[in-house]
C-alpha positions in Angstrom: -18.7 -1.8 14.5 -19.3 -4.6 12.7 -16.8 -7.3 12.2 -16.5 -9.3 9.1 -15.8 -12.8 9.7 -12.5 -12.7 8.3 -11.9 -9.8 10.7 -13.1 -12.1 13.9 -10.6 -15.0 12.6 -8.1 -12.1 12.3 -8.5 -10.9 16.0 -9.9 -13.7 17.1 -7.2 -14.3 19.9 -7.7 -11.1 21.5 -11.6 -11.4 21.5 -11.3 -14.9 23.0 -9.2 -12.9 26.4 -12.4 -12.2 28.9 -10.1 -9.1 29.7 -10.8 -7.6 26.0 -13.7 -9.9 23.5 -15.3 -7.8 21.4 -15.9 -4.9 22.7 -12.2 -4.6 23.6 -11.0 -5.2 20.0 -13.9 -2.6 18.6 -11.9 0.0 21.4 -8.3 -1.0 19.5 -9.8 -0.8 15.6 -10.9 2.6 16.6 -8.1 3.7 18.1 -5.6 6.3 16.7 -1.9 5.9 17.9 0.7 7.9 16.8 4.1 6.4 16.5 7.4 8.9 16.5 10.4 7.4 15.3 10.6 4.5 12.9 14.0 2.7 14.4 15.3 0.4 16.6 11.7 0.9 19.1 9.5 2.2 16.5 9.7 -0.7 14.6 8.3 -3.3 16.4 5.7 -1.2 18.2 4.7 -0.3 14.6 4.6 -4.2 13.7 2.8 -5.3 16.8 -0.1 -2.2 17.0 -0.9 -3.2 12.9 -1.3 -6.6 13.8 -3.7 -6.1 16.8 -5.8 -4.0 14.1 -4.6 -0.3 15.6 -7.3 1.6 13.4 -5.0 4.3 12.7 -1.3 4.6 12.9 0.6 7.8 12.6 4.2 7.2 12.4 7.1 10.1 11.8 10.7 10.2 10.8 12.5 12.2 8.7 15.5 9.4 8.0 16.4 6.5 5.0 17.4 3.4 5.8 20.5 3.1 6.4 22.5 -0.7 6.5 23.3 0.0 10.3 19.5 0.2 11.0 19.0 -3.5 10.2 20.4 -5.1 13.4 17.5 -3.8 15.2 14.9 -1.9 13.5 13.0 -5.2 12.1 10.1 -3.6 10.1 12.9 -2.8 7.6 14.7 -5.3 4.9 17.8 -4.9 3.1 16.1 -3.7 -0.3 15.1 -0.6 1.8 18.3 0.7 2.2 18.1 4.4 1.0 14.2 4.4 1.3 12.6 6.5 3.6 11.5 5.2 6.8 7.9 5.9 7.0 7.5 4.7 3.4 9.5 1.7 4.5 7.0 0.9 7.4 3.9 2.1 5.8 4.8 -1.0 3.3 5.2 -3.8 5.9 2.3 -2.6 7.8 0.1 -2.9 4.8 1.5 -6.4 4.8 0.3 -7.2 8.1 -2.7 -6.0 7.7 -4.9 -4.3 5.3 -7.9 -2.6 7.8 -5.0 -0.3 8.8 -5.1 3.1 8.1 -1.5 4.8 7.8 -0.8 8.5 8.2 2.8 9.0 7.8 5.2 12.5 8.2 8.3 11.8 6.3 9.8 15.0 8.8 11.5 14.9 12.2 9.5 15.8 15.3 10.1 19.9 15.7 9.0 22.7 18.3 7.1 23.9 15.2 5.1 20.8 14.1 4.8 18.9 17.5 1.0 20.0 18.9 -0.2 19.9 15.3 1.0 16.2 14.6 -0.1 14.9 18.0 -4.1 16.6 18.1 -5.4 13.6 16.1 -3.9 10.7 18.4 -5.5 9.1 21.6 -1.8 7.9 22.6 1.6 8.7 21.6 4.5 6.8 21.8 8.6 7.8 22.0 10.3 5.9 19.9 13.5 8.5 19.3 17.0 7.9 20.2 17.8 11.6 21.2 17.6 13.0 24.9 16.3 16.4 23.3 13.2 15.2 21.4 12.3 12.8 24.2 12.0 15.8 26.0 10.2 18.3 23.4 7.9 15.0 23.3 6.6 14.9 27.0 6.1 18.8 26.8 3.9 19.0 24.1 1.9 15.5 25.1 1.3 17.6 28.9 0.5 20.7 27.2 -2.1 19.0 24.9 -3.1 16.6 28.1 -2.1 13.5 25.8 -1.0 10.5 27.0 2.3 8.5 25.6 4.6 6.1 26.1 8.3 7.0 26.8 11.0 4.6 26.0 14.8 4.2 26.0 17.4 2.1 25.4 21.4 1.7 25.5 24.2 -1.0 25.3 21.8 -3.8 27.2 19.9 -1.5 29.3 15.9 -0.4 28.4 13.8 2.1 30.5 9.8 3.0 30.4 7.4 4.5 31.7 4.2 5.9 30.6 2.5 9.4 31.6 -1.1 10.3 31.8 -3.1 13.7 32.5 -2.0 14.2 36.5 0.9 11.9 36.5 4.2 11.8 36.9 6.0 12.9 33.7 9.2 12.2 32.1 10.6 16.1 33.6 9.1 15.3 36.8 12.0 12.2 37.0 14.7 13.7 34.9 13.9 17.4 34.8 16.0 18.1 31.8 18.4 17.0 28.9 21.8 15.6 30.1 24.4 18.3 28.6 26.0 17.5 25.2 28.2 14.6 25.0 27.6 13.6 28.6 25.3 10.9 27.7 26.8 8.2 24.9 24.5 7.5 21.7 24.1 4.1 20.2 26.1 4.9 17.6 28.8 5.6 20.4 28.8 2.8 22.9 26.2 0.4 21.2 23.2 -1.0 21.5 21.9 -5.1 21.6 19.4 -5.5 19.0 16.9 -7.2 20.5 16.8 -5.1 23.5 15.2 -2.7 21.0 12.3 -5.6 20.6 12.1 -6.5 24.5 11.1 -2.7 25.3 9.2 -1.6 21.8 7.0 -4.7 22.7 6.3 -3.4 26.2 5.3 0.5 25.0 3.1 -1.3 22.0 1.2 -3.5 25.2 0.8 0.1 27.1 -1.0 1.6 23.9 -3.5 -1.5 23.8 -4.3 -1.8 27.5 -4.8 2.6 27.5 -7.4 1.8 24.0 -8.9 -1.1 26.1 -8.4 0.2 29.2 -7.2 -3.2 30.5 -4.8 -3.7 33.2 -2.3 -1.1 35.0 -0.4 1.4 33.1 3.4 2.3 34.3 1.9 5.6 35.5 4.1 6.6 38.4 6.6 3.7 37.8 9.6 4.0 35.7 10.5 0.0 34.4 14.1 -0.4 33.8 15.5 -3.7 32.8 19.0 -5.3 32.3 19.3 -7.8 29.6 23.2 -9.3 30.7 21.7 -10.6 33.8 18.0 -10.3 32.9 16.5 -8.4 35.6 13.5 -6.1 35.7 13.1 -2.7 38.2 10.1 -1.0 38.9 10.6 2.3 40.9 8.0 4.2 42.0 7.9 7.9 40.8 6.1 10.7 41.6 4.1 13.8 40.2 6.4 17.0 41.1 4.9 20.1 42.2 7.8 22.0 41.2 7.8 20.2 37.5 8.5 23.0 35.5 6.4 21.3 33.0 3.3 20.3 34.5 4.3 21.6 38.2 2.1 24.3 39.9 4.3 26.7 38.7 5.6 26.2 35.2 8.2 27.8 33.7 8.5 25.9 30.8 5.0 27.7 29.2 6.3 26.9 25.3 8.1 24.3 23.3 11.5 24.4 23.0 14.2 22.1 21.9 18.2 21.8 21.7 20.8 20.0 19.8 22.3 16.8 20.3 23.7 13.5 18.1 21.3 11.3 17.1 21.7 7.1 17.1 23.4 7.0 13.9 26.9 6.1 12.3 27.9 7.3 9.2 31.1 6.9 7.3 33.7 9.0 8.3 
């Protein structure tokens, strides 16, 4: 492609690293990343991907604003309280930067629309807050052999890994969803807001070094960090042959998904 030279000023930081010039940058404008979740991770994934010049961004929630969301979800301001999310984000984005092309789905992620959402993304990225959808997210990216980006985080604590064709996925660590209420939500035992920030900007680096193919991905390492005392984990993981996702004997063969509370607090 051919840049403009306001374009080159634009990006001009990332074609001056040897690791990714221009033909790097060309690799990230084309790119097509889908985003799901518009909170407390979503947000500044979403902020950082349109600023590197992301060529299309798909981001999906089916939430508003709410005045809780503001601690940590930083693509949204006060005057969006009670707008939806995507619109929300779709805004800022636009404010950032203009060559980005926004395809938003103002629905939550679902057994039902999950393989048709993610067909038209190189790389996907968990931005939910729910045990259940993370799930239903790693089972339809290995059924449709697409790569992504999960993420976590609770109190001070943020985890991350991110799975390719062949490697370890997020069942082949965790298998399945803790049971109901065994697990707190945000909305339950809290969350710092900038740990949201500290891992969102780690998953948005994993979706430019897979478009650029720069550097080592956390493919059989899950990163877990502890922002109190400040420390980072790596812990190497392995593919499971007896996944029941991606395993040489699946028995999970369809989508399915289960309830549980979402990060949210609403007035009693």
């Amino acid at each position: 492609m051919d840049f403009t030279n306001e374009q080159i000023e634009r990006y001009s930081r990332h074609i001056l690293l040897q690791d990714v010039g221009v033909e790097g940058q060309e690799r990230i404008n084309e790119g097509r990343v889908l985003v799901i979740g518009a909170g407390g991770l979503g947000a500044p994934v979403l902020l950082y991907l349109a600023a590197a010049g992301v060529g299309t961004i798909g981001v999906i929630d089916g939430d508003v604003v709410d005045l809780s969301n503001l601690q940590r979800q930083v693509i949204h301001f006060t005057p969006d309280v009670g707008k939806p999310k995507v619109l929300s984000a779709k805004e800022k984005i636009a404010l950032i930067n203009p060559d980005v092309k926004v395809n938003t789905y103002r629905e939550f992620f679902t057994a039902e629309n999950a393989l048709d959402i993610i067909r038209d993304y190189d790389f996907i990225i968990d931005g939910t807050d729910n045990f259940p959808v993370k799930f239903l997210i790693n089972d339809a990216c290995v059924f449709a052999d697409k790569p992504f980006s999960h993420g976590g985080i609770l109190r001070f604590d943020g985890q991350t890994i991110t799975h390719l064709p062949g490697t370890a996925c997020y069942r082949c660590v965790f298998n399945a969803p803790p049971p109901p209420n065994a697990v707190p939500t945000c909305s339950q035992a809290g969350v710092l807001g900038a740990i949201a920030g500290m891992l969102g900007t780690i998953q948005a680096a994993e979706a430019l070094k897979f478009l650029t193919g720069v550097g080592e991905l956390l493919t059989d390492r899950l990163l877990t960090f502890n922002a109190k005392t400040m420390t980072f984990r790596t812990v190497k993981v392995r593919h499971n042959p007896k996944c029941p996702v991606c395993g040489e004997h699946p028995t999970i063969t369809e989508l399915v998904e289960s309830e549980q509370a979402v990060c949210e607090l609403k007035k009693k």
